[in-house]
N, C-alpha and C positions, 0 to 999 in steps of 0.2 A: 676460664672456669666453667662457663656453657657446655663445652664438652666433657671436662670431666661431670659435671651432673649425668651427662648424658649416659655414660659408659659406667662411671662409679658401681649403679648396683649389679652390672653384670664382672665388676670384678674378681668377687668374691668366687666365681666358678673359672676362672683362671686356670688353663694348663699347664702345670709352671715347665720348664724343660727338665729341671731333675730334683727335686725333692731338696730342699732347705731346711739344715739343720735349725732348731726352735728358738725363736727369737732372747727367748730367757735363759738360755744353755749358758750357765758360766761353769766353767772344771775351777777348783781351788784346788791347791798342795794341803799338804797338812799345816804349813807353817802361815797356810791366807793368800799368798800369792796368788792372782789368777794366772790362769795358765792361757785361755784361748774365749772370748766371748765373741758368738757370731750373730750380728743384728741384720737384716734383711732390713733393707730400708721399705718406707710405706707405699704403699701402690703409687699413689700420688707422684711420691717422690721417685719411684721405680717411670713413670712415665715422662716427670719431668728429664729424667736420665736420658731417657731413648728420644727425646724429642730435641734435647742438646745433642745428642750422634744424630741426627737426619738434619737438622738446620745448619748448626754452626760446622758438625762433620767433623766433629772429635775424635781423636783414636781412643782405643779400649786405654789404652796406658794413662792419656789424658783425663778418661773421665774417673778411671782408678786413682788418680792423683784427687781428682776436684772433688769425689764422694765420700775418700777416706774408705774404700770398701776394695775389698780384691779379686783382680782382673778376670778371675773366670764366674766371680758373681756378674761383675759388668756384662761379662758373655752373657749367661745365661737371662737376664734379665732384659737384654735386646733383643736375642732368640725368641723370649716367652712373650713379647709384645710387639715382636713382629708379626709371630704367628695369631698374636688376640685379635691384632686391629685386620688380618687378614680376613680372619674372620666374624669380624665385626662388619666389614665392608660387603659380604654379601647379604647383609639384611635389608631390608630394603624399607628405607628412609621417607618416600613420597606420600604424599597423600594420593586419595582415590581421586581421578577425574571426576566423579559427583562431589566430592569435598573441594575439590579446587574451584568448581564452577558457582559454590553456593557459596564461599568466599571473595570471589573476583569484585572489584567495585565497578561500579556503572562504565568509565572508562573502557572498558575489557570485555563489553557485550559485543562486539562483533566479532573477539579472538574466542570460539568455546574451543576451541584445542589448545590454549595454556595451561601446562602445565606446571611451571614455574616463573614467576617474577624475581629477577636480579636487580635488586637495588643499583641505580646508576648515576652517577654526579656528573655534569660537567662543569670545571673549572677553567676558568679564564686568567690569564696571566701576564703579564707584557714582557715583552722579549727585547732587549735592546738590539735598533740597527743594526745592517750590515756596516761596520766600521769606527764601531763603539770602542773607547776603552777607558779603563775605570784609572 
């Protein structure tokens, strides 16, 4: 959810790959029938799409089965957030080395070129013998 806050307000200027008919479009016959209603799912849920194709590695057909939406919506909606996060990734994310330096805590006064701290754990575990069995 960290991320999307992150990305969310820059959605709205989204290039999408081809123009999506209006989420409220329903055609009726004369006699009430609809005929065709096209819903573009919500950004949100447009990225949870594209992020089940790059983890899990879904085909288009599969994720047209799992969203209920059709196959060249799937296209275009991994097309148009391939291309956002591509360009998303050239913005650039760091702080200024005088911001990093006036945050470092006392530990970190002899590193002044860090630039970033990775959170790191080490966990201990016990491994059974060679010749164990359960």
């Amino acid at each position: 959810m960290r991320f999307w806050r992150f990305i969310e307000p820059a959605t709205a200027r989204i290039v999408r790959i081809t123009r999506a008919r209006a989420a409220s479009a329903t055609n009726t016959t004369n006699d009430g029938h609809h005929l065709l209603t096209y819903l573009r799912p919500t950004p949100i849920d447009e990225l949870f799409l594209f992020l089940n194709h790059l983890a899990a590695g879904l085909s288009l057909r599969e994720l047209t089965l799992r969203f209920d939406i059709h196959c060249s919506t799937v296209s275009r909606i991994i097309a148009t957030w391939t291309n956002f996060l591509n360009v998303l990734g050239a913005v650039c994310l760091w702080m200024t080395p005088a911001a990093v330096r006036t945050c470092l805590p006392p530990e970190f006064s002899r590193y002044q070129d860090t630039q970033v701290v990775i959170d790191c754990n080490e966990l201990y575990c016990q491994t059974p013998r060679a010749g164990f069995t359960v």
